[in-house]
C-alpha positions in Angstrom: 157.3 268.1 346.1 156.8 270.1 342.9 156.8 268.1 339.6 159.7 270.0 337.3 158.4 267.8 334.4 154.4 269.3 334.4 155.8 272.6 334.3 158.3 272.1 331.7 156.0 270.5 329.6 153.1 272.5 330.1 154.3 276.3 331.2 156.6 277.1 329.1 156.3 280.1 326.7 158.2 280.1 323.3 160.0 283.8 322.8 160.1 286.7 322.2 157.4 288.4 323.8 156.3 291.5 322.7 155.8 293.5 325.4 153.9 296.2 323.1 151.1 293.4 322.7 151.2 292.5 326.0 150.8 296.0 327.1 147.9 296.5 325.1 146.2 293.0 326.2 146.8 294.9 329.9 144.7 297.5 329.0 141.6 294.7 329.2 142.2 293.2 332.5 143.6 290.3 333.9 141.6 288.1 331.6 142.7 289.7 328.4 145.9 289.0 330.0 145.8 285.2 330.4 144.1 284.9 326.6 147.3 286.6 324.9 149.0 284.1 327.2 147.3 281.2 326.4 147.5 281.9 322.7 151.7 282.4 323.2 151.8 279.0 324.9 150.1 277.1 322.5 152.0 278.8 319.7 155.1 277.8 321.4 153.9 274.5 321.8 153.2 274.3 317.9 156.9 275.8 317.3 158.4 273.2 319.2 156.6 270.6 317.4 158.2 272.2 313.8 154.3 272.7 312.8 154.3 276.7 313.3 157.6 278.5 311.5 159.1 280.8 313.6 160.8 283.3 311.3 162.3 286.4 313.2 161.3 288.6 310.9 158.0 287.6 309.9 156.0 286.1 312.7 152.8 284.6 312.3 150.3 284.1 314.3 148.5 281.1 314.1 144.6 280.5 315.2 144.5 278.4 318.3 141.2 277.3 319.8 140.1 278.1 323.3 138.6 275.2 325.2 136.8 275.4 328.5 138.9 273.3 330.0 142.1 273.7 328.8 142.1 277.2 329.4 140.8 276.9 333.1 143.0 274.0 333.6 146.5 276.3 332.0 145.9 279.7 333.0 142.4 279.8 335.3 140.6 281.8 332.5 137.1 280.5 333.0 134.7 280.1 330.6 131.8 282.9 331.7 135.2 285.6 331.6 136.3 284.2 328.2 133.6 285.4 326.1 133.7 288.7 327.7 137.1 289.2 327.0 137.2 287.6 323.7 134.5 289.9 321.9 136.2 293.2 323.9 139.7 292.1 322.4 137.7 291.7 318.8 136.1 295.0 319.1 139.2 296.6 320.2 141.3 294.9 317.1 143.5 292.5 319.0 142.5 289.4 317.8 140.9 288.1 315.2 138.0 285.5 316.3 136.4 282.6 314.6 133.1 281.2 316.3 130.8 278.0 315.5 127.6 276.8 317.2 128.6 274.0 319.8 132.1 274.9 319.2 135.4 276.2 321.0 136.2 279.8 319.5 139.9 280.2 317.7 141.7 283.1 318.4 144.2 284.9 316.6 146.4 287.8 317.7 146.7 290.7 315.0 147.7 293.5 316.5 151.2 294.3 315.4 154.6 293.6 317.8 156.3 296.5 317.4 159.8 295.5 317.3 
């Protein structure tokens, strides 16, 4: 029997998509893919909790950190593809990065939404 309630709580992503970013997070693979989506559901899950505006005009992007275990746990991104993908996606001007030693990264998309 499926549980309604775990994927209610923990699947949901928080609108609109822009499929312009998504297309371009494409263009990296199947990891780059789940990152963007990752970063969407926790941004949704900040809008939800009135701690992230959500201004149709103006949307900002806010910088959510990348676990190990929450990511492999939410969207199966582990953690030997996520550094790959996460410097590509900073080279390429997707996302803007912040790294520590013995720290999670944080992740912020910049590229623009186009609509």
């Amino acid at each position: 029997m499926i549980n309604i309630n775990y994927y209610a709580a923990n699947k949901f992503i928080r609108g609109p998509i822009s499929l312009h970013q998504l297309l371009e997070f494409s263009k990296y693979g199947i990891n780059a893919v789940r990152i963007f989506l990752y970063i969407r559901l926790q941004e949704g899950k900040l809008v939800s909790k009135g701690l992230l505006s959500q201004n149709q005009k103006v949307w900002e992007h806010a910088w959510i950190k990348l676990d190990n275990k929450t990511c492999e746990q939410t969207v199966a991104l582990h953690k030997t593809h996520k550094w790959d993908k996460l410097r590509t996606l900073e080279q390429k001007g997707l996302i803007e990065l912040r790294t520590g030693a013995g720290r999670s990264p944080e992740a912020k998309i910049i590229i623009p939404t186009m609509h």
